[in-house]
Every structure is written in structure tokens, then in C-alpha cells.
C-alpha positions in Angstrom: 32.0 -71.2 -3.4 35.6 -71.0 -4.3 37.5 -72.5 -7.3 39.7 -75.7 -6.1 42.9 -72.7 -7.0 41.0 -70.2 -4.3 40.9 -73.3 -2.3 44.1 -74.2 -2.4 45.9 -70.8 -1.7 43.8 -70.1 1.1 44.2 -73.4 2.8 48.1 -72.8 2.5 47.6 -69.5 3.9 45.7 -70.9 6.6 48.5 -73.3 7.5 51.1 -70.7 7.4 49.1 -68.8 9.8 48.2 -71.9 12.2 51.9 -72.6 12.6 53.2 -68.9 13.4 50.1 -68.8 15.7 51.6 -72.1 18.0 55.0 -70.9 17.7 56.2 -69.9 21.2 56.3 -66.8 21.8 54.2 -65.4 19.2 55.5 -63.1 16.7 52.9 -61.0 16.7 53.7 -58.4 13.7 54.2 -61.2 11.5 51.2 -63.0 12.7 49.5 -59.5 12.0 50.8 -59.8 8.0 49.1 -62.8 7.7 46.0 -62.4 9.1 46.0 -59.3 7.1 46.9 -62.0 3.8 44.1 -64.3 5.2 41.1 -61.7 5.3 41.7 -60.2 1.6 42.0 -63.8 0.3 38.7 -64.7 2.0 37.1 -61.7 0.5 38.6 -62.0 -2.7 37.6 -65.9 -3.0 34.1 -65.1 -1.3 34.6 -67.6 1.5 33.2 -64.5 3.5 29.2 -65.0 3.7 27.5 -62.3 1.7 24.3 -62.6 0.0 25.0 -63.3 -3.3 27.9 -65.9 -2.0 26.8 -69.8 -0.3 30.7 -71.0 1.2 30.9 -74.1 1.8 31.6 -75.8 5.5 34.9 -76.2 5.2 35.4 -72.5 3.4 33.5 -71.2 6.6 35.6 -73.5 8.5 39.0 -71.6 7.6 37.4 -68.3 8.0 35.8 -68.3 11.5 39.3 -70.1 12.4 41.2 -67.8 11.0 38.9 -65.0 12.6 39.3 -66.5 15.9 43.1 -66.2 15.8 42.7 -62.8 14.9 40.2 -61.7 18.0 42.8 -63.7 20.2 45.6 -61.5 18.5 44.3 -58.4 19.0 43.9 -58.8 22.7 48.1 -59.8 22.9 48.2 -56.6 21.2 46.2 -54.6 23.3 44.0 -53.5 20.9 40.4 -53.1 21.3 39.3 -51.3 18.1 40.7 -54.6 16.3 39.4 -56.9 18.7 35.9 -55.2 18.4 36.2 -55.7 14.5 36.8 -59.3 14.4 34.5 -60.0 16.8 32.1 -58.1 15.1 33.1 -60.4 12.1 33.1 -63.9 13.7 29.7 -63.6 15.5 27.9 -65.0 12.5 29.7 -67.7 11.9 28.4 -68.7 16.0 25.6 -67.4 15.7 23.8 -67.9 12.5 25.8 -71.0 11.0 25.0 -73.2 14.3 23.5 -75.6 12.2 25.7 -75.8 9.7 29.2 -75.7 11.3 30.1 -77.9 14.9 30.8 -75.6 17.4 33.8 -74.6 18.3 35.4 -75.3 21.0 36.3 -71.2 21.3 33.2 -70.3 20.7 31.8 -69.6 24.8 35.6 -68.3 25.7 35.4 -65.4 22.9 31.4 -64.9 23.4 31.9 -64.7 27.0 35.3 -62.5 26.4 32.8 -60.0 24.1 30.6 -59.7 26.9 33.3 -58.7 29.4 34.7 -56.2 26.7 31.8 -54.2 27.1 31.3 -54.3 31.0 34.7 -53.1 30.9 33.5 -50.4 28.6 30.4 -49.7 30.9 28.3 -50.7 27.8 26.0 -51.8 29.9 23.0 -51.9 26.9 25.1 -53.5 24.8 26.0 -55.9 27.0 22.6 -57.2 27.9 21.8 -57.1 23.9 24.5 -60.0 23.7 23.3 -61.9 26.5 19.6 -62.0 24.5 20.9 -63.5 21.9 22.9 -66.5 24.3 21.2 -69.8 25.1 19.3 -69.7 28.5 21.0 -72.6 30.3 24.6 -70.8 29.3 24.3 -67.8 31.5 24.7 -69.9 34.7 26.3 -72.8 33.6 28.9 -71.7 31.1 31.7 -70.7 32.7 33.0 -68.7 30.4 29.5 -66.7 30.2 29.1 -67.0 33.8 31.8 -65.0 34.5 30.5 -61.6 32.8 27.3 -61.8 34.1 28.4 -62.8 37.3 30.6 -59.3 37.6 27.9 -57.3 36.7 25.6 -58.6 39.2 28.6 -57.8 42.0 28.5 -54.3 40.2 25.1 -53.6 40.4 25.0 -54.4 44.3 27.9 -52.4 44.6 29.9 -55.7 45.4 33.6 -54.0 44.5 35.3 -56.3 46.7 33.9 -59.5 44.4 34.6 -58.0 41.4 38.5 -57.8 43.2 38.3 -61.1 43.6 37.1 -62.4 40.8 40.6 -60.7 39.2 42.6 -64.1 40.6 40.1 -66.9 39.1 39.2 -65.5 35.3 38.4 -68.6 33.3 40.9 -68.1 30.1 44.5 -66.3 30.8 43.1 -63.5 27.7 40.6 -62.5 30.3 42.9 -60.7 32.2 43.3 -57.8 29.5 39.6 -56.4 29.9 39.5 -57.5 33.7 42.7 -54.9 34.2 40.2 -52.4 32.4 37.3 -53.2 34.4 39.3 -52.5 37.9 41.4 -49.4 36.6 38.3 -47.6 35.9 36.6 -49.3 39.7 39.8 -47.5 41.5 39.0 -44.4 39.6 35.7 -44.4 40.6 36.5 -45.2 44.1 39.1 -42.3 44.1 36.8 -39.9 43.0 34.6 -40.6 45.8 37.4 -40.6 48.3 38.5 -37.4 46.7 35.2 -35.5 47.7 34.5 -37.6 50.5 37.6 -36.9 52.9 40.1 -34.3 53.6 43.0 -37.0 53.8 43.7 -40.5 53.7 46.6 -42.7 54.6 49.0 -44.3 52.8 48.3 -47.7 53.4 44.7 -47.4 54.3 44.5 -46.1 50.2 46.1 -48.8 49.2 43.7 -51.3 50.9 40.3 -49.7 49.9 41.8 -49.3 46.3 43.0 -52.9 46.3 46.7 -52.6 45.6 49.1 -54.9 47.0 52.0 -53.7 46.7 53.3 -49.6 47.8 54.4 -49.2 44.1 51.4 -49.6 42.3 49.9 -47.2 44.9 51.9 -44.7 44.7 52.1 -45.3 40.7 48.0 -44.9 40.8 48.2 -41.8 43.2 50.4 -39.8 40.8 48.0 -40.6 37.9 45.5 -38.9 39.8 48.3 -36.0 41.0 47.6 -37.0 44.6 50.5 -35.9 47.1 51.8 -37.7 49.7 52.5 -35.6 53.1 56.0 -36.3 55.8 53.0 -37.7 57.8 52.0 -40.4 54.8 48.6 -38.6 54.2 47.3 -37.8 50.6 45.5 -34.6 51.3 42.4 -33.5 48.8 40.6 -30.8 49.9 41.4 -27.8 52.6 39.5 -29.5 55.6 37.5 -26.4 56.5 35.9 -26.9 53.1 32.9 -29.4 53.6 30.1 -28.0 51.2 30.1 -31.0 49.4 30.5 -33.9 51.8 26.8 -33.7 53.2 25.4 -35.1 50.2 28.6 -38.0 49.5 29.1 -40.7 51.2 31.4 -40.3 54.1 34.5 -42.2 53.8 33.6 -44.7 57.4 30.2 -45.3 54.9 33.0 -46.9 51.9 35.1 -48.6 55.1 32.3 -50.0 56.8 30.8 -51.2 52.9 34.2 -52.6 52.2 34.3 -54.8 55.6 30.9 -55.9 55.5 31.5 -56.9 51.8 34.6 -58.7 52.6 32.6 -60.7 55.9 30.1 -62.0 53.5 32.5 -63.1 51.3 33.8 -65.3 54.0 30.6 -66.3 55.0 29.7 -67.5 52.0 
């Protein structure tokens, strides 16, 4: 428990923070400095739990704010080591202060946020080790929680085109960071597949199985992967008298005929 001085300079702090935070736009360095401020004043005025230390509610109140801002932060700044660390930090106060704190109203957005962190990351383990530790009834009817374990089923069929779709209807705008991961590293692996399956591909017909709707993302993609366009608008991978490899990978009318079938169900349904 803090002295009513601790108290008092971390509430200010807090406010300070709080009002850069709704500012619009966000200045994110500064917003930065003061989360920075924030966490050494909670640590120094043990409003952090710790075993020797009992904070009160409202002291574990202004930190698992605070740390919420900061996991929110990270994401505008594109940075996952920091979003892993406050995350890592702010879990306890959801998870094993329940009872003592009401929940906040964050809570299932960031949770759910976590969890599509690591399917980005293909941390497929850790990923089902946070969904063991989330109420029963959330995982279908929590939007927010929903959504992650919704993508992973469409990943374990082999549902790409879902996952596509599920791009335009994330349920928080700071979804979209990790969702951009998630498909970046889909397109790679459905390049690399292309890339051993066929000898050459069209232009537009590798924008359409790689999900890119516009020519300048596709051809920003294809010089990633050092793919070069022919005067006939064919990206050619492979000599075509080589086919040592394509017995055993699927043929490229497989992935077309997967895609289609995937896309008819998802009218269908």
C-alpha cells in the first residue's frame, strides 16, 4: 500500500497520461515518456503486486489502466516485443484479481488481441495455453475471443479463403496490426507452394489466389519474393523441364480447385 504522497503523484501521473492518450492524434513518443514515468512510479510506490506488497483496488486500478494504455500503445507503434511485455504484465490483474477488481471493459478486446498475437506468430501451443485459462462460455460467445479461435479453426481446415475474409470484419480497429501478420505470412506460404508447384503463373491469376486487390500490392509482394514478370505477364519459377519435385506437391489446379470450392461454401453458408 502506498503513502497518500505515492498516491497522490501517481494519480497525477495517471491523469497526465489519460489526457495525452484521448488527444487526437496521439503523440505517441510522448505518450511513450509517460508510460515510461507511470511504470517506475508504480514500482517505486509498490502499487505493482509482489509478494511482500497488498495494493489496494484503486492502486490496482491505476496500474492495469495504465498497463492497458501501454499494450494499446505498443500496437500504434508496431511493436510486438513491447506489446508482449505489457501483456505479460496486465494478465494478472484479469486474471487473478477477478474478484477483487470489476472487470474491465478492455479486458476480452486485449485477451482476445493476445491470442491473435500468437496465431499470428504460429504459436500454436501457446495459444491453446491462453484459451485454458478463458471462461468456457467466452470462446463462442465473446466476440472478441471468438474471433481467434474462430481463424484457427479456418487454418486448421485449410480454410485460407475465411481467414481472407475475416480481414474486413475484425472486432476492434487494433486488430488489424496482427491480422496483416497473420496474412503476410498465409501469402508466403501459398507462394512457396506455387513456387514448387508450377513452372509459371499469371499476373492476375497470382493476384487472385494470393488475395491482393489491387496490381500494386502484387507486384510489391512478387519483388519481395524476387519473382519476375515476363512480356507475356507470367512469373516464371522453375525451368519447366524440371519436375522432380512436383509429384509429391500439390499441383497448382489442386490450390485453384481448393480456393473455388472454399469460396462456394462460403456463399453457401
Amino acid at each position: 500500500m502506498a503513502s497518500q504522497t505515492g498516491l497522490k503523484e501517481v494519480v497525477s501521473l495517471y491523469q497526465t497520461l489519460i489526457k495525452e492518450w484521448n488527444r487526437k492524434p496521439v503523440d505517441l513518443e510522448k505518450v511513450g515518456k509517460l508510460l515510461s514515468g507511470m511504470k517506475m512510479a508504480l514500482i517505486q510506490f509498490s502499487f505493482l503486486p509482489t509478494s511482500s506488497s497488498k495494493p489496494t483496488p484503486q492502486e490496482l486500478l491505476l496500474a492495469r489502466d495504465a498497463l492497458e494504455i501501454g499494450v494499446q500503445w505498443s500496437i500504434l507503434k508496431n511493436d510486438i516485443p513491447s506489446f508482449e511485455r505489457y501483456m505479460a504484465q496486465l494478465k494478472p490483474y484479469y486474471l487473478d484479481y477477478k474478484g477483487t477488481l470489476e472487470e474491465s471493459a478492455y479486458m476480452y478486446q486485449l485477451l482476445g488481441l493476445n491470442l491473435l498475437s500468437l496465431l499470428a506468430q504460429n504459436r500454436l501451443a501457446e495459444f491453446h495455453t491462453e484459451l485454458e485459462l478463458l471462461p468456457a462460455k467466452e470462446l463462442q460467445n465473446n466476440v472478441y475471443i471468438k474471433h481467434s479461435v474462430s481463424l484457427e479453426q479456418y487454418l486448421m481446415e485449410g480454410n485460407y479463403n475465411k481467414v481472407f475474409l475475416a480481414r474486413g470484419n475484425v472486432p476492434a480497429d487494433n486488430y488489424h496490426f496482427f491480422m496483416n501478420i497473420l496474412l503476410d505470412t498465409l501469402r508466403d506460404e501459398i507462394a512457396a507452394c506455387t513456387e514448387k508447384a508450377y513452372a509459371h503463373i499469371s499476373f492476375p491469376e497470382a493476384a487472385r489466389i494470393l488475395y491482393f486487390e489491387s496490381a500494386k500490392d502484387m507486384a510489391a509482394f512478387a519483388q519481395k519474393r524476387e519473382w519476375t514478370l515476363k512480356e507475356d505477364k507470367y512469373y516464371y519459377f522453375e525451368p519447366e523441364t524440371d519436375k522432380e519435385m512436383k509429384q509429391e506437391i500439390p499441383s497448382y489446379k489442386m490450390i485453384k480447385n481448393m480456393l473455388e470450392y472454399a469460396k462456394e461454401l462460403e456463399r453457401i453458408v
